[in-house]
N, C-alpha and C positions, 0 to 999 in steps of 0.2 A: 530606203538604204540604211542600214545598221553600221554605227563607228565605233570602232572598238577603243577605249581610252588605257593612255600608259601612262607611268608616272615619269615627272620629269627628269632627265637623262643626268642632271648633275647635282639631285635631293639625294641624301643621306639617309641610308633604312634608320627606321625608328630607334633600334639598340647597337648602333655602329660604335658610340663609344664605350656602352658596354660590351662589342666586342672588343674594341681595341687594349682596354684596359684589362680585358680578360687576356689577352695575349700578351700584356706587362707583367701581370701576374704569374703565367707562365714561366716566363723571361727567366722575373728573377726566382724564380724557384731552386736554378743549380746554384746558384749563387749563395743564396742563403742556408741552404743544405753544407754546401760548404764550408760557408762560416761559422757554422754553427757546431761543426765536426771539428774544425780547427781553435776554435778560436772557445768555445763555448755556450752553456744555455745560456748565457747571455744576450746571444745577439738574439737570439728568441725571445725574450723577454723584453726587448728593445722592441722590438718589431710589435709584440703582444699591447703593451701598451701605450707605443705611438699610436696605431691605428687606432684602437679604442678611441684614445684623447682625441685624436682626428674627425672620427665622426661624432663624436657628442659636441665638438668644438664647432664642427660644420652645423651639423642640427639646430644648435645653440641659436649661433648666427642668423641663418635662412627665417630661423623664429622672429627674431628679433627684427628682421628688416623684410619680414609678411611675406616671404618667399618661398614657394611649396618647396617642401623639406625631400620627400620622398625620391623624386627626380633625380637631385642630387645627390642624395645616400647611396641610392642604385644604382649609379651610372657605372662607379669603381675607381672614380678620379680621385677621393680623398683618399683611397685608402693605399695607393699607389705613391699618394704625395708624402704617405706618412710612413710606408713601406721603403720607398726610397731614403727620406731621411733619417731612419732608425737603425740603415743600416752602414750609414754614416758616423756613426756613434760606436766610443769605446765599450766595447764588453764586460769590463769590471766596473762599470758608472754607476751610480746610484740610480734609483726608481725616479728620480724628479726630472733627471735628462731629458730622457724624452718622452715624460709629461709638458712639462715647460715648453721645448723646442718645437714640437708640435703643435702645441695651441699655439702658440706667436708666428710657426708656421702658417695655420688655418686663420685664423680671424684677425691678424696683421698685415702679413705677406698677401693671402691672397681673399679675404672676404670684403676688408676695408678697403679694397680695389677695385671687388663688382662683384668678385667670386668667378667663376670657369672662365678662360678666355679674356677676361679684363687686366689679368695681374703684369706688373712692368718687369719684376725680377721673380728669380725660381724661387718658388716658396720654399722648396725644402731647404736651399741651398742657404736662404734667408734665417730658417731658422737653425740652423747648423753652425752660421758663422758667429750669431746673435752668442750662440752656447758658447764659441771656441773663445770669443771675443770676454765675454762675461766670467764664465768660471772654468778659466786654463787648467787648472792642477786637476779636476776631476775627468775633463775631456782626455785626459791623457793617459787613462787607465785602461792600458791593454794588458792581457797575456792568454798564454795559450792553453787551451784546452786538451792538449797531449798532455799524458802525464809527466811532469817534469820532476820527479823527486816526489814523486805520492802526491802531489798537491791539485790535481787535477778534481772540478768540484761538481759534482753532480745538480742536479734540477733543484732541489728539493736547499740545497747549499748553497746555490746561486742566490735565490729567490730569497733565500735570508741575508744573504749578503746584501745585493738588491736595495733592499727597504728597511735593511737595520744595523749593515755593515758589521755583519758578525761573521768570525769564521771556525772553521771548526776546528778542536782543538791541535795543537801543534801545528796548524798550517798560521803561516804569518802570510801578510800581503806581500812583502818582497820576493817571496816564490814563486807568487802567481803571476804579480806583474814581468811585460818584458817590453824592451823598446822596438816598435817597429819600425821596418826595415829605412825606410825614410830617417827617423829619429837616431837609430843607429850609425847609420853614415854621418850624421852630423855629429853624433857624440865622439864619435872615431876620429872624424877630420881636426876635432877641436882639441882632441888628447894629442894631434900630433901623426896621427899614423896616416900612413901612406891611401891613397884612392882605393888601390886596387886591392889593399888588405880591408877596408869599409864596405865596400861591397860584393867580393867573396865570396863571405859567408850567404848572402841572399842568393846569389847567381848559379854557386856551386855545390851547396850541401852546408853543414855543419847543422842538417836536421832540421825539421819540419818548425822546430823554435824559430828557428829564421828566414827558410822560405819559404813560409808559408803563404806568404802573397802571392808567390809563383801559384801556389796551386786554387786562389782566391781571382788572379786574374782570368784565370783560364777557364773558370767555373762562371765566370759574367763575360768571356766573351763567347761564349756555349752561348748565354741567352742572347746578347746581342744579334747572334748568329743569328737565332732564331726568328729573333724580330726581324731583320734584314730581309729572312726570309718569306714569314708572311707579308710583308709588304708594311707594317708596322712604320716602321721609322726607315728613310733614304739613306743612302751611302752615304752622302756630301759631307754629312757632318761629323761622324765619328772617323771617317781617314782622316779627316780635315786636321779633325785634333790629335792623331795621332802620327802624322805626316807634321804638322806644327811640334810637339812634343817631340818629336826624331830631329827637325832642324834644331832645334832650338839648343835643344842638349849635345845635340855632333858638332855646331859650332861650336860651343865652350869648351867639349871635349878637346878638340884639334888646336884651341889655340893654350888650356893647358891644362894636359892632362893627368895631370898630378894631383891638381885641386878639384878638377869637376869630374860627374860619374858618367859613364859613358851611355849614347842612347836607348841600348837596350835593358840597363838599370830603370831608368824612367818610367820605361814603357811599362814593364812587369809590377814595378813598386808605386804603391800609394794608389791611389784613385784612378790612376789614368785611363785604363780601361774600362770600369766603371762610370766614371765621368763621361767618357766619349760615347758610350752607348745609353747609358740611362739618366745622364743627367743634361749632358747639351741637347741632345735631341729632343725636349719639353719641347711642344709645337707650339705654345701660348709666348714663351720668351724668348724664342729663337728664330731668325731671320727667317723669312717665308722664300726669298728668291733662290735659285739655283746659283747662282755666283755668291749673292749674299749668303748664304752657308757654308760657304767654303771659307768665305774670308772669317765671317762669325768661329767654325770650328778654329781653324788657323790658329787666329788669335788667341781662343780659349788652349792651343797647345801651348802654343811660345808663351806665355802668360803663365801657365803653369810654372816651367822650368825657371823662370825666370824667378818666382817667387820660392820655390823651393831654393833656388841657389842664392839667392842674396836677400833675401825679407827674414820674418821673424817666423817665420813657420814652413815647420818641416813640407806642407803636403798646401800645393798653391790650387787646388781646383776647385774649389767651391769661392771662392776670390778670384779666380780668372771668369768663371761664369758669369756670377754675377756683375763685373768689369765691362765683360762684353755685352748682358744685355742691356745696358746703359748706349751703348752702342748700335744696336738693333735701327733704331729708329733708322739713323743716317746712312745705314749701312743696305738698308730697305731702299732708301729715297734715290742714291747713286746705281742701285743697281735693279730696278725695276727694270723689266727688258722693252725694247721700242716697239711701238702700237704698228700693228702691220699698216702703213699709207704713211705714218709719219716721222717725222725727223724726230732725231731726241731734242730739238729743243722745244718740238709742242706742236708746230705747225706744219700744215698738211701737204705729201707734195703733191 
């Protein structure tokens, strides 16, 4: 008699996370295209030399600590980790951005931890804050890549700007920079002027200068979508956050609306949508149970708002992240679901 042999029903094919990360890559493709339209070569060059950094950073390491290198160059997990955080980063920033925040990304955040699947917090997120926390006045160099008064800079003007902060003649930095939509509310609310005159201009027009997040949100949750739909990443967690970031902001809204911005400000501006699909859903930092993801996103919503409206910085979601994955553990241990025969407190009936 002849037995025909299968493989086991719940093994992982060989390149599953080089599919999965090949379908991150997809993801964020409208996203970056995006920003990259709005905003400038810069986020290009952000993204160009994170990744770089990322994998010589990872290589580095695996060398160092006698661990075959190859595996994890190919898998597409570094370069997703460094993809995500690059484009986390201001567009007018210098060349060391995200050199720096990458490597301390890679071989801080997540090598000195075990490297894939060992790390306690998001590594990009890690090195994100490391930057926002360290050198404030250059993380905050946005502007747009529409032309706004001739000042709009090509590839080649970028890339000297970049690595040598020059610009071409008769354009000054005050042209190019501009405050995002986040920043702007706050500089509005703090000159005095009304809510509803702060945020406006993002919600309603006064030009792609200003909403351009609007068309930056919509451009990542295309990929979101996308992921959702391959099967990628679950629901629980990006409504979670985004359901959290709607409570969280319609309370303050309702109780007063003069000072706070109302929820669907939130939702379009800053990171939120970004965050809820490309950054809370990291499978390695974020809660494994079906309830524990809801409450894990939840949190990372209301956590947001909260920090936007009363901390020291405009845009709370890479600080709600990593908040919550501090959180993971206990959030795991209460909400593991009951073993079929036994009670939750252990024993069998």
């Amino acid at each position: 008699m002849k037995f025909g042999t299968q493989s086991r029903p719940l093994s992982a094919g060989f390149n599953s996370v080089q599919r999965v990360m090949l379908t991150v890559w997809l993801a964020l493709v409208p996203g970056t295209i995006a920003a990259t339209v709005l905003l400038g070569w810069g986020v290009l060059i952000n993204v160009l030399l994170a990744v770089a950094t990322g994998l010589v950073a990872e290589s580095s390491m695996l060398w160092l600590r006698k661990r075959p290198v190859r595996p994890a160059i190919t898998d597409g997990s570094v370069v997703v980790l460094a993809w995500i955080f690059a484009l986390c980063l201001p567009n007018l920033g210098p060349w060391w951005l995200p050199v720096f925040g990458a490597a301390f990304a890679v071989v801080v955040a997540k090598q000195l931890y075990g490297g894939l699947g060992f790390n306690l917090f998001n590594p990009a997120m890690v090195g994100y804050v490391v930057l926002l926390i360290s050198f404030p006045e250059p993380m905050t160099r946005w502007g747009p890549a529409i032309d706004v008064g001739g000042s709009a800079l090509n590839f080649a003007q970028s890339l000297a700007w970049s690595f040598t902060g020059s610009l071409p003649t008769g354009v000054g930095y005050d042209g190019l920079s501009v405050a995002t939509p986040l920043d702007h509310m706050r500089e509005q609310i703090m000159a005095g002027a009304p809510i509803h005159a702060a945020t406006q201009s993002v919600l309603g027009g006064a030009g792609l200068e200003r909403s351009w997040n609007l068309w930056l949100a919509g451009a990542f949750l295309l990929g979101g979508a996308f992921m959702l739909w391959r099967g990628v990443i679950r629901w629980h967690i990006p409504v979670a956050v985004l359901t959290g970031v709607a409570f969280m902001s319609g309370l303050l809204w309702l109780i007063d609306p003069q000072t706070h911005a109302s929820p669907l400000f939130h939702l379009v501006s800053g990171a939120a949508i970004f965050g809820a699909f490309f950054v809370a859903t990291d499978p390695v930092t974020a809660s494994t149970t079906p309830r524990g993801r809801l409450i894990f996103g939840f949190g990372i919503g209301v956590l947001t708002v909260l920090i936007r409206s009363f901390g020291n910085y405009p845009d709370g979601v890479a600080f709600a992240v990593l908040l919550m994955n501090l959180c993971v553990p206990l959030i795991d241990y209460y909400t593991q679901p009951r073993v079929f025969g036994h009670k939750a407190s252990g024993k069998q009936s």
